[in-house]
PyMOL commands that place a pseudoatom at each C-alpha (Angstrom):
pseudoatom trace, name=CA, resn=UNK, resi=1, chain=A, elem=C, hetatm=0, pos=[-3.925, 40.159, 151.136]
pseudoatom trace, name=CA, resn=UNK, resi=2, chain=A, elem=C, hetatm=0, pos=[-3.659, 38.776, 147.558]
pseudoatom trace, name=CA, resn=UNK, resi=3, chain=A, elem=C, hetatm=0, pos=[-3.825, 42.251, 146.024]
pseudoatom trace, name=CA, resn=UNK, resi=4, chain=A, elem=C, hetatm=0, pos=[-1.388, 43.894, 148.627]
pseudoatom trace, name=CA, resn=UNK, resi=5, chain=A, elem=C, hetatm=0, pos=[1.055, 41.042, 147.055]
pseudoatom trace, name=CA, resn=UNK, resi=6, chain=A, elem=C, hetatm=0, pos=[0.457, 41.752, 143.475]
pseudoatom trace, name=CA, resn=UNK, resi=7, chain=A, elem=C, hetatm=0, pos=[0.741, 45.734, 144.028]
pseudoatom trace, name=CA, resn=UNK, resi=8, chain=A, elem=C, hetatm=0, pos=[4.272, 44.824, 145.745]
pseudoatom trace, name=CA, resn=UNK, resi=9, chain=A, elem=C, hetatm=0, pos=[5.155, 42.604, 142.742]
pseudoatom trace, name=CA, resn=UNK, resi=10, chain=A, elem=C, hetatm=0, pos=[4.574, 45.413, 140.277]
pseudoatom trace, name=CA, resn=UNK, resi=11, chain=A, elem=C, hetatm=0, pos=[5.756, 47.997, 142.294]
pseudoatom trace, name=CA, resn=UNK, resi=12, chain=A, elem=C, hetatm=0, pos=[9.384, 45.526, 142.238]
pseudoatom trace, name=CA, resn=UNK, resi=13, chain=A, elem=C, hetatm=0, pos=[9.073, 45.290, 138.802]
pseudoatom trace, name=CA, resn=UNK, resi=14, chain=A, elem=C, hetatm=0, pos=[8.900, 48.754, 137.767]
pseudoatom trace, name=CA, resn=UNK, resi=15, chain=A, elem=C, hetatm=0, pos=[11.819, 49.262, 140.857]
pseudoatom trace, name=CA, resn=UNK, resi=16, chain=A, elem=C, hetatm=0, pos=[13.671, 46.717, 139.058]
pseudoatom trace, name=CA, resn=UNK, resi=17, chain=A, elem=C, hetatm=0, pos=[13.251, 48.002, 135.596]
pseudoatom trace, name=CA, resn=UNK, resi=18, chain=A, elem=C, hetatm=0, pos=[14.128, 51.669, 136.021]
pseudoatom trace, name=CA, resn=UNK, resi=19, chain=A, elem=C, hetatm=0, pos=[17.645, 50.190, 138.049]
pseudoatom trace, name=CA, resn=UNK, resi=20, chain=A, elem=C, hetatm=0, pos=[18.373, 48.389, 134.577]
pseudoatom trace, name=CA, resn=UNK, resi=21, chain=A, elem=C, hetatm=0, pos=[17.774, 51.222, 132.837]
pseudoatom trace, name=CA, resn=UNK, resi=22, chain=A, elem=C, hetatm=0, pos=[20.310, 53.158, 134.500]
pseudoatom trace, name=CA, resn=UNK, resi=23, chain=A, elem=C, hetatm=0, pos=[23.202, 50.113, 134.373]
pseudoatom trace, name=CA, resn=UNK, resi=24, chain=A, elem=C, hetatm=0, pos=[25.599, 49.503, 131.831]
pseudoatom trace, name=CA, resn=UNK, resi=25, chain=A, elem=C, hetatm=0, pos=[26.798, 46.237, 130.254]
pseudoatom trace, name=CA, resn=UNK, resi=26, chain=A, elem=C, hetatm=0, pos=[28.368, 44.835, 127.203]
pseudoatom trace, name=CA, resn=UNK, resi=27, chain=A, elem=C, hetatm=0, pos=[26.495, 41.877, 125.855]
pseudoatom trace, name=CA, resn=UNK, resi=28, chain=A, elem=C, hetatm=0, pos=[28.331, 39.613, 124.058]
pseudoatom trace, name=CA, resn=UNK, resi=29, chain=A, elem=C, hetatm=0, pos=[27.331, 36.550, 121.842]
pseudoatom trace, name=CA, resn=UNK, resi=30, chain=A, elem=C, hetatm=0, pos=[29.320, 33.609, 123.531]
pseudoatom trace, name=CA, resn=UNK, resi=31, chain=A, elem=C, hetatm=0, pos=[29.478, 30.003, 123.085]
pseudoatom trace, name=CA, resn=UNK, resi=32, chain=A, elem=C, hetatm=0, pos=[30.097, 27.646, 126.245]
pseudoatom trace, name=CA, resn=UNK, resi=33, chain=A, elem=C, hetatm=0, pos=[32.740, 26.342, 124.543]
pseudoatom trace, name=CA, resn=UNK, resi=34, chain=A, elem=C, hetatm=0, pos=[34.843, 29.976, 124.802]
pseudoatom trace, name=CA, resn=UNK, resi=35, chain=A, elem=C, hetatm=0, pos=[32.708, 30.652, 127.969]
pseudoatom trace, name=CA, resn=UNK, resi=36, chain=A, elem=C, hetatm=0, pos=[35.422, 30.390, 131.187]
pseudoatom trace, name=CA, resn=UNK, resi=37, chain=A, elem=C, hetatm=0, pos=[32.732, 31.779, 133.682]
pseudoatom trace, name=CA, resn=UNK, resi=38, chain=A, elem=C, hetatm=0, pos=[29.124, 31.288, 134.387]
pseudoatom trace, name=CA, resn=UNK, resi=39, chain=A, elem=C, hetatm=0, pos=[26.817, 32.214, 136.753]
pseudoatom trace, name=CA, resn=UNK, resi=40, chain=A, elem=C, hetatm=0, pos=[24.036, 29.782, 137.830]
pseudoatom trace, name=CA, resn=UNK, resi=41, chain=A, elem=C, hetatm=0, pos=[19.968, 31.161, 138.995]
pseudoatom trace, name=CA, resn=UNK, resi=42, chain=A, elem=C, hetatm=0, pos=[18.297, 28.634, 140.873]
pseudoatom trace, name=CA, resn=UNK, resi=43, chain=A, elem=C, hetatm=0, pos=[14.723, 28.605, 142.806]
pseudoatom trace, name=CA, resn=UNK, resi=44, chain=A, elem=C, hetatm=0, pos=[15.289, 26.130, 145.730]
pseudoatom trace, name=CA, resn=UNK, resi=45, chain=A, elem=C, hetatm=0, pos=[11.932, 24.580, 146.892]
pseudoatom trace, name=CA, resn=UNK, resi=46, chain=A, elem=C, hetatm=0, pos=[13.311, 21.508, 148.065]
pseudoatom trace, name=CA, resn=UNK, resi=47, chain=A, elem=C, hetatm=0, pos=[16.232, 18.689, 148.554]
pseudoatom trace, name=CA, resn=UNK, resi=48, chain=A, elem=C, hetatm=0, pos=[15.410, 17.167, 145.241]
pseudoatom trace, name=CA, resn=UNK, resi=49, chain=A, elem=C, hetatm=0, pos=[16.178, 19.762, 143.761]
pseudoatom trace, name=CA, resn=UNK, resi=50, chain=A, elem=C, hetatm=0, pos=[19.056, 21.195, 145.448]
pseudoatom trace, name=CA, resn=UNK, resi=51, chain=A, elem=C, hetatm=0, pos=[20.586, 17.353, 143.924]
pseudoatom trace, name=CA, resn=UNK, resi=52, chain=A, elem=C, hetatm=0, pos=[19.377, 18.164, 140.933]
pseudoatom trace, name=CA, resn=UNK, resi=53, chain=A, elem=C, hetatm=0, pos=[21.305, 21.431, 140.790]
pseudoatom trace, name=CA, resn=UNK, resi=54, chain=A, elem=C, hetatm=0, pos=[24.588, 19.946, 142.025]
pseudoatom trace, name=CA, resn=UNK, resi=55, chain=A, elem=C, hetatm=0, pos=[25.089, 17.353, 139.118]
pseudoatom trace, name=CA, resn=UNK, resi=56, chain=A, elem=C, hetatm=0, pos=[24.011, 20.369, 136.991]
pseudoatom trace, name=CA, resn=UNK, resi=57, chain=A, elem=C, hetatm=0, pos=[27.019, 22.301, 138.472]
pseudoatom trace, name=CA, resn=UNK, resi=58, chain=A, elem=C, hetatm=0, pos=[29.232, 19.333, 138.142]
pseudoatom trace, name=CA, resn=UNK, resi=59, chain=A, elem=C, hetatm=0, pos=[28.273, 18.564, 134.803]
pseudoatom trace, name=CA, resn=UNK, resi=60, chain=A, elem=C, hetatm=0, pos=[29.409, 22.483, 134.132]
pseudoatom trace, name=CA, resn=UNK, resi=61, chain=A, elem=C, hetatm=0, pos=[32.340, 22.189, 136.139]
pseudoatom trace, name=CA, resn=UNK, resi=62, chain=A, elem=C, hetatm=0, pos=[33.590, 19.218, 133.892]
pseudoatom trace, name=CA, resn=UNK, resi=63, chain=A, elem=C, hetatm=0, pos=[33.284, 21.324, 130.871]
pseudoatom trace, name=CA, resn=UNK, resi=64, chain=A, elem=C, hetatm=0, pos=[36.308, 23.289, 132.240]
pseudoatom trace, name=CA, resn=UNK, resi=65, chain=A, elem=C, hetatm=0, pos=[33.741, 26.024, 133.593]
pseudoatom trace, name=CA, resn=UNK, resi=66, chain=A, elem=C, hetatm=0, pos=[34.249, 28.289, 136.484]
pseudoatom trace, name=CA, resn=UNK, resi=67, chain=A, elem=C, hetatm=0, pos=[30.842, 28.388, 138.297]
pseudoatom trace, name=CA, resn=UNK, resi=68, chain=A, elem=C, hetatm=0, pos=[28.881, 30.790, 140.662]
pseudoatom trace, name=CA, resn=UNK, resi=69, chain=A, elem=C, hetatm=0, pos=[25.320, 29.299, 141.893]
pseudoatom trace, name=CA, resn=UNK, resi=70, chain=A, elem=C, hetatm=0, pos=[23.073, 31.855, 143.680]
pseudoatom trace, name=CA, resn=UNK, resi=71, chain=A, elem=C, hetatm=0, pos=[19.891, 30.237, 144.566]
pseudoatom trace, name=CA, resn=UNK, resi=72, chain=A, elem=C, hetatm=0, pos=[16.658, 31.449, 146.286]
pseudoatom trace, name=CA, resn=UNK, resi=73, chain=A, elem=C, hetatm=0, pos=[14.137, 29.815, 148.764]
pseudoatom trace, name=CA, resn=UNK, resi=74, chain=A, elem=C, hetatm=0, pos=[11.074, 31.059, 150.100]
pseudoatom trace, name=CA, resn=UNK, resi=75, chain=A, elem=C, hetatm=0, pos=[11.906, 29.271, 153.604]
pseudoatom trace, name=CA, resn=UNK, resi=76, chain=A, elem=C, hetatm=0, pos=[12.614, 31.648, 156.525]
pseudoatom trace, name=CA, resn=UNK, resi=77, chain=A, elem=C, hetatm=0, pos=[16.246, 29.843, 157.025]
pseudoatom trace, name=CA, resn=UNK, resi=78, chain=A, elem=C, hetatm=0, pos=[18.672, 28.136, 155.093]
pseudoatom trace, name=CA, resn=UNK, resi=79, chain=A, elem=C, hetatm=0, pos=[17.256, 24.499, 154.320]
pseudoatom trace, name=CA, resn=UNK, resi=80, chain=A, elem=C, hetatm=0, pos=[19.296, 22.147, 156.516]
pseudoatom trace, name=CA, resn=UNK, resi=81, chain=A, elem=C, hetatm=0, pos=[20.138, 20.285, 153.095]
pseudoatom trace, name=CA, resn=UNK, resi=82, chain=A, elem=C, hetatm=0, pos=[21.635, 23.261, 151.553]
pseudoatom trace, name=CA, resn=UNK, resi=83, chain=A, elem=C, hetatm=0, pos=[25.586, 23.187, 152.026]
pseudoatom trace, name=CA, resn=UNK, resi=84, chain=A, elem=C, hetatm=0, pos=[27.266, 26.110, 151.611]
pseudoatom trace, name=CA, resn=UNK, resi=85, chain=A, elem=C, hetatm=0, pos=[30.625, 26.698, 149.508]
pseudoatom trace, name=CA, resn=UNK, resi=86, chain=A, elem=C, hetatm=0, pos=[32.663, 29.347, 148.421]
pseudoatom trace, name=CA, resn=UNK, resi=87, chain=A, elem=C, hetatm=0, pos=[31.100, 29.303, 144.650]
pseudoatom trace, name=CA, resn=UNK, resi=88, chain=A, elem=C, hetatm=0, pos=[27.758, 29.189, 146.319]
pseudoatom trace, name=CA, resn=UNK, resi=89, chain=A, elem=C, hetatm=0, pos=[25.293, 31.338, 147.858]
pseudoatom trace, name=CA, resn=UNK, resi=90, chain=A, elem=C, hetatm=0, pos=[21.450, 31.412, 149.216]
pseudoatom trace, name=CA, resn=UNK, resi=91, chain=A, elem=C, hetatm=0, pos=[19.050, 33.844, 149.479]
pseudoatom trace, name=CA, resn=UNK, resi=92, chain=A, elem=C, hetatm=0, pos=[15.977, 33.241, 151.663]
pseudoatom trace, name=CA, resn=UNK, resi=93, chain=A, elem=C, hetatm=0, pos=[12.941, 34.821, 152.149]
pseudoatom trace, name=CA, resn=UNK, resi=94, chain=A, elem=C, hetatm=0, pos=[14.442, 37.123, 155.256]
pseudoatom trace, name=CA, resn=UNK, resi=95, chain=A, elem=C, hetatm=0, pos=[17.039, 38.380, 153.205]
pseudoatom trace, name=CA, resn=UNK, resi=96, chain=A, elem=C, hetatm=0, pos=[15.104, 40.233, 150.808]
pseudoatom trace, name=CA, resn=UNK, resi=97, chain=A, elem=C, hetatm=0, pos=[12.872, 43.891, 151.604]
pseudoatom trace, name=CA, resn=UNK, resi=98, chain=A, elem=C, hetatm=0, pos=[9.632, 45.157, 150.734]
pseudoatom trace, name=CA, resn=UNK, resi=99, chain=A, elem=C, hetatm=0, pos=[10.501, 45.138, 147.264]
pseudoatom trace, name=CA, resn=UNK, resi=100, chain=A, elem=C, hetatm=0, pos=[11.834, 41.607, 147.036]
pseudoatom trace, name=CA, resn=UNK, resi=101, chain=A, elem=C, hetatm=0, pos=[15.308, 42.937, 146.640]
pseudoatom trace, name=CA, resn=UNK, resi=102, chain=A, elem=C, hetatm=0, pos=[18.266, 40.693, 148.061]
pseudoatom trace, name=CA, resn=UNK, resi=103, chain=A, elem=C, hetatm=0, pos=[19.858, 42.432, 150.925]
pseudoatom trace, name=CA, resn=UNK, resi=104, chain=A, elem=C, hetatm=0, pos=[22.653, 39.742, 151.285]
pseudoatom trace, name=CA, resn=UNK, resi=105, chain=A, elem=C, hetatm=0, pos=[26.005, 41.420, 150.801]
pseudoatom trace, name=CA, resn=UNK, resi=106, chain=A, elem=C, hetatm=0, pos=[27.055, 39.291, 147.944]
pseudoatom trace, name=CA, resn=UNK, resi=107, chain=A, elem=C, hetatm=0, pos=[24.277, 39.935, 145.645]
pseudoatom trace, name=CA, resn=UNK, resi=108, chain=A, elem=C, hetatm=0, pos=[26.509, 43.315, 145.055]
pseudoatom trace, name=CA, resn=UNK, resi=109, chain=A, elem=C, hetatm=0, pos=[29.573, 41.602, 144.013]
pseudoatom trace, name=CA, resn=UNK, resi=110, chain=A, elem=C, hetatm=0, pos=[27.453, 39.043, 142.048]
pseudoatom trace, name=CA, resn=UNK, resi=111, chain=A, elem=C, hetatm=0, pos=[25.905, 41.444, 140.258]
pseudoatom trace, name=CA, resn=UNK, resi=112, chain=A, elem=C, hetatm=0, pos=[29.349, 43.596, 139.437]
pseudoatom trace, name=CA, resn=UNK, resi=113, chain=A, elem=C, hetatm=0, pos=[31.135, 40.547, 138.169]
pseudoatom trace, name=CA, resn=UNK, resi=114, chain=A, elem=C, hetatm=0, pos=[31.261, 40.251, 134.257]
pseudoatom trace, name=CA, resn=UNK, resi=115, chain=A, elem=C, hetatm=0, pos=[30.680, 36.511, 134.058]
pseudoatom trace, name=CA, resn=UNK, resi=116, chain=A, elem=C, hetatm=0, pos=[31.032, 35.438, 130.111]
pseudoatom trace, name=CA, resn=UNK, resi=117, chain=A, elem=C, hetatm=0, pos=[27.146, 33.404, 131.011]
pseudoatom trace, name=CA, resn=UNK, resi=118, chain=A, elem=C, hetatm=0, pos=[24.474, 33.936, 133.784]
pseudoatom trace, name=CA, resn=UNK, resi=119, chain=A, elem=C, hetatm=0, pos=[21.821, 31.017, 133.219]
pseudoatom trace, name=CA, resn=UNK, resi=120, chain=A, elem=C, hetatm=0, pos=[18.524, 31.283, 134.969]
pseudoatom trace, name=CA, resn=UNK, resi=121, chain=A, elem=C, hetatm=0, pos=[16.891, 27.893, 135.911]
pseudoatom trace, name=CA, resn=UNK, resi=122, chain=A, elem=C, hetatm=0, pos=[13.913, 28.923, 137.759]
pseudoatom trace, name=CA, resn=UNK, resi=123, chain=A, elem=C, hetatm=0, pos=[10.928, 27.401, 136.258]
pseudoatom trace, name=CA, resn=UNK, resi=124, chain=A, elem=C, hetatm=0, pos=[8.778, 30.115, 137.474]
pseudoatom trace, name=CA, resn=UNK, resi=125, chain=A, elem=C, hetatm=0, pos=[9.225, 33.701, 138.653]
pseudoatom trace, name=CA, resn=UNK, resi=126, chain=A, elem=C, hetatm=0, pos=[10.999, 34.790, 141.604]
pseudoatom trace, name=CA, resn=UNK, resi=127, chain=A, elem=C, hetatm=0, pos=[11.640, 38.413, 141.872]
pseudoatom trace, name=CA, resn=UNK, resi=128, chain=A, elem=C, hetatm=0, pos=[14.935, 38.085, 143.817]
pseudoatom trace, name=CA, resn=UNK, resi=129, chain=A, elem=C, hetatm=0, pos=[16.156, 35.767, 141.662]
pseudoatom trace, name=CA, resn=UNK, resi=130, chain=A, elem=C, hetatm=0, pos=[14.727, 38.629, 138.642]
pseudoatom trace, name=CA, resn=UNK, resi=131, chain=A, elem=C, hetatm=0, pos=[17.204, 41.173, 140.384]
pseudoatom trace, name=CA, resn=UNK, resi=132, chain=A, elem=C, hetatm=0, pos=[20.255, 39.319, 140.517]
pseudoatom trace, name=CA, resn=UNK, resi=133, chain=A, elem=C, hetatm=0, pos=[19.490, 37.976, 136.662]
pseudoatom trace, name=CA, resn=UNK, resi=134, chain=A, elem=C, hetatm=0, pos=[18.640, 41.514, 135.260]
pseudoatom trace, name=CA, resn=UNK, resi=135, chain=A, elem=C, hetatm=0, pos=[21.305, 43.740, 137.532]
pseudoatom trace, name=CA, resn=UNK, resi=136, chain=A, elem=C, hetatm=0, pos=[24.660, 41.371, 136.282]
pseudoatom trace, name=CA, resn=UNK, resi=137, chain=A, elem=C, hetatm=0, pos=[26.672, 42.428, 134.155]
pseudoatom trace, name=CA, resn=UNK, resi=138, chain=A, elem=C, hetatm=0, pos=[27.273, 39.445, 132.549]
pseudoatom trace, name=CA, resn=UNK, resi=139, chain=A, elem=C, hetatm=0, pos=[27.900, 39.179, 128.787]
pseudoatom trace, name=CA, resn=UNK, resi=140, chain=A, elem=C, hetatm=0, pos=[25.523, 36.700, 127.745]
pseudoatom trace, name=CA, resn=UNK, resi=141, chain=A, elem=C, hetatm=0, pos=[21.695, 36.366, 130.201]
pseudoatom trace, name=CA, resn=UNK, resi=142, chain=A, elem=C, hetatm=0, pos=[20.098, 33.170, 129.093]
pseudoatom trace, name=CA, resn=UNK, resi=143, chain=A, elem=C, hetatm=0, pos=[16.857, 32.654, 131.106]
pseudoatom trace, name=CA, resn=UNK, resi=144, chain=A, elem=C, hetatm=0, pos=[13.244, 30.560, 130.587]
pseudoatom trace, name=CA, resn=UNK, resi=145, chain=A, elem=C, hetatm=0, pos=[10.832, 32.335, 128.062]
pseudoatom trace, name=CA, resn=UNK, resi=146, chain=A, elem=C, hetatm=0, pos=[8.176, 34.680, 129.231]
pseudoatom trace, name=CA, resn=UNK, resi=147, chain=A, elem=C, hetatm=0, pos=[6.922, 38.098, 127.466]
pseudoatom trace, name=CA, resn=UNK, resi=148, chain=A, elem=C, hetatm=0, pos=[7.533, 40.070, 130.371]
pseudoatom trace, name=CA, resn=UNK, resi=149, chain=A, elem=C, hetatm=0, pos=[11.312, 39.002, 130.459]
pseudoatom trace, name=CA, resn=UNK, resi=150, chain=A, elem=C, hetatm=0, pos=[12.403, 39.984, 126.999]
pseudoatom trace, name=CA, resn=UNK, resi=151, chain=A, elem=C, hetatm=0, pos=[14.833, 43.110, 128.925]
pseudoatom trace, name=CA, resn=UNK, resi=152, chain=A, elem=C, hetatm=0, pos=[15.839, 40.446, 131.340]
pseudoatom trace, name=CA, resn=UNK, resi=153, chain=A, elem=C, hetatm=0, pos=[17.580, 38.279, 128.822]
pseudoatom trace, name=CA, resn=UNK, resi=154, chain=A, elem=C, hetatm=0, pos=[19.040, 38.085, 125.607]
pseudoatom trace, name=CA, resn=UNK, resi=155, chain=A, elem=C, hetatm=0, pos=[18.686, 34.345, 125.099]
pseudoatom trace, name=CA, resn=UNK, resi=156, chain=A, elem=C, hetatm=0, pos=[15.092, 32.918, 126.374]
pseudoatom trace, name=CA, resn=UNK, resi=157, chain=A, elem=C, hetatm=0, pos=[14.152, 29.203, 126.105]
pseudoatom trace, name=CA, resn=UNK, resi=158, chain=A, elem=C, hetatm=0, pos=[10.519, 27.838, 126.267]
pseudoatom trace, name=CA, resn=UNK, resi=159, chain=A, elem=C, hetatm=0, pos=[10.293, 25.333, 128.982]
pseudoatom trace, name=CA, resn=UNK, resi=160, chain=A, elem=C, hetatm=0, pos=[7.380, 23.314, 128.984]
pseudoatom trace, name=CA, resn=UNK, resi=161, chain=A, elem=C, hetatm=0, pos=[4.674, 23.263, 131.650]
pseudoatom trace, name=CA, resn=UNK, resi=162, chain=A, elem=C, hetatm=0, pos=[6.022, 19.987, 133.171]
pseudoatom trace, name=CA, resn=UNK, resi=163, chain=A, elem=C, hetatm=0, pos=[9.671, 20.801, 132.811]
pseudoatom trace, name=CA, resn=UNK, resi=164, chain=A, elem=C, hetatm=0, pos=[11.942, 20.137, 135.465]
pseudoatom trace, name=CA, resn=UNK, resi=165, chain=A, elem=C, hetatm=0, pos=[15.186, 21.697, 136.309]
pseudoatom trace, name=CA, resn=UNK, resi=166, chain=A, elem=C, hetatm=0, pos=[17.327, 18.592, 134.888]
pseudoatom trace, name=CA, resn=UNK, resi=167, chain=A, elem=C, hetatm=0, pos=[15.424, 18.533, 131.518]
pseudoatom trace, name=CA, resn=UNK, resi=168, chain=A, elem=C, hetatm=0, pos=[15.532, 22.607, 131.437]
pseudoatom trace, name=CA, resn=UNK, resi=169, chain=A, elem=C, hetatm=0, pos=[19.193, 22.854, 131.955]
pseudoatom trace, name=CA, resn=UNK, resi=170, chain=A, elem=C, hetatm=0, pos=[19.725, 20.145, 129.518]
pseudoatom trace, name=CA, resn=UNK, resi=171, chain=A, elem=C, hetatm=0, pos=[18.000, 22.139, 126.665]
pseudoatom trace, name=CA, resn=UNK, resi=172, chain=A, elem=C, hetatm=0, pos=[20.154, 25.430, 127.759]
pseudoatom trace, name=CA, resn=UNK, resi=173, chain=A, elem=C, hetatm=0, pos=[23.342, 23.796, 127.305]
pseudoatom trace, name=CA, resn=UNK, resi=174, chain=A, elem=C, hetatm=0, pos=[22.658, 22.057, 123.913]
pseudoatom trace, name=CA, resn=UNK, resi=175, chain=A, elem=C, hetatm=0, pos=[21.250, 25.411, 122.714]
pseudoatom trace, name=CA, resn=UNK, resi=176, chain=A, elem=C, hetatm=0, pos=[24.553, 27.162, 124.398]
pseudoatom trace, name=CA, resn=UNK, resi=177, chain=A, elem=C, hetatm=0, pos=[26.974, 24.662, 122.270]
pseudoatom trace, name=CA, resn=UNK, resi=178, chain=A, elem=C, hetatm=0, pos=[25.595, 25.535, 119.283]
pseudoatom trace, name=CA, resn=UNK, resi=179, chain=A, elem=C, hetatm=0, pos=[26.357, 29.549, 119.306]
pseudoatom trace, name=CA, resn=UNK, resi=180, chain=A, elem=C, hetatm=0, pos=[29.684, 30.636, 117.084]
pseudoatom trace, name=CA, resn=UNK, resi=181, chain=A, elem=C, hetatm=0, pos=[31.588, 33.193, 117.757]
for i in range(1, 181): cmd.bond("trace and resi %d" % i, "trace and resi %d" % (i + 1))
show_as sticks, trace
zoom trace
């Protein structure tokens, strides 16, 4: 069963990679400070975490930043802890096909919009959450560091084995505020 998974992984992968091929998008080199959108990548395993990602969004918020979360669980349903609202979105593990695309009609217009900053916070990977990073058309992808994800992003951090989502969104926005334009 292990290796059916794996073969589906890298069959989504190589799916993935020949649809960003085929898109366009300007990439631009943007601090926050100019930034007036972003759009936020989250992987949602539990209530903890879901907190964590709201004072993450507030803390954006209050640095005059128009935010759009999207956010992934493996769950079935939506987690009764998740509250929904208009700048935010979840995609569960029935929303996605065979090749661990989103199906949800907003991953379309998430994907279309040119936010100025998509941010990735998953700690590890999550294929949906690969689409929606890889398929915007945002100007500037900032995501964690893996070999594997160097067409997925322009700007990758390291993030420690132990990181959390707190400490790993902290080091993205310190490295965001020191870009020029």
């Amino acid at each position: 069963m292990k290796i059916i998974q794996q073969l589906r992984e890298k069959f989504a992968r190589s799916f993935l990679l020949k649809q960003m091929l085929e898109m366009q998008r300007q990439q631009k080199q943007i601090s926050l400070d100019s930034a007036r959108t972003l759009a936020l990548l989250y992987y949602l395993p539990d209530e903890a975490t879901y907190k964590h990602a709201e004072s993450i969004v507030v803390k954006l918020g209050e640095m005059n930043l128009k935010v759009r979360v999207v956010c992934y669980t493996d769950l079935k349903i939506q987690p009764h802890y998740f509250i929904p609202k208009i700048s935010q979105d979840i995609i569960n593990f029935k929303d996605v096909n065979w090749r661990f695309q989103p199906q949800k009609p907003f991953v379309k217009e998430f994907t279309d919009t040119e936010y100025d900053i998509l941010i990735d916070l998953s700690l590890s990977d999550h294929i949906p959450l690969l689409y929606c990073a890889a398929l915007s058309k945002a100007g500037l992808k900032v995501g964690r560091y893996q070999q594997d994800h160097q067409l997925y992003y322009d700007l990758m951090i390291h993030a420690a084995p132990d990181e959390t989502i707190d400490t790993f969104a902290n080091q993205v926005i310190h490295y965001l505020s020191k870009i020029n334009n």
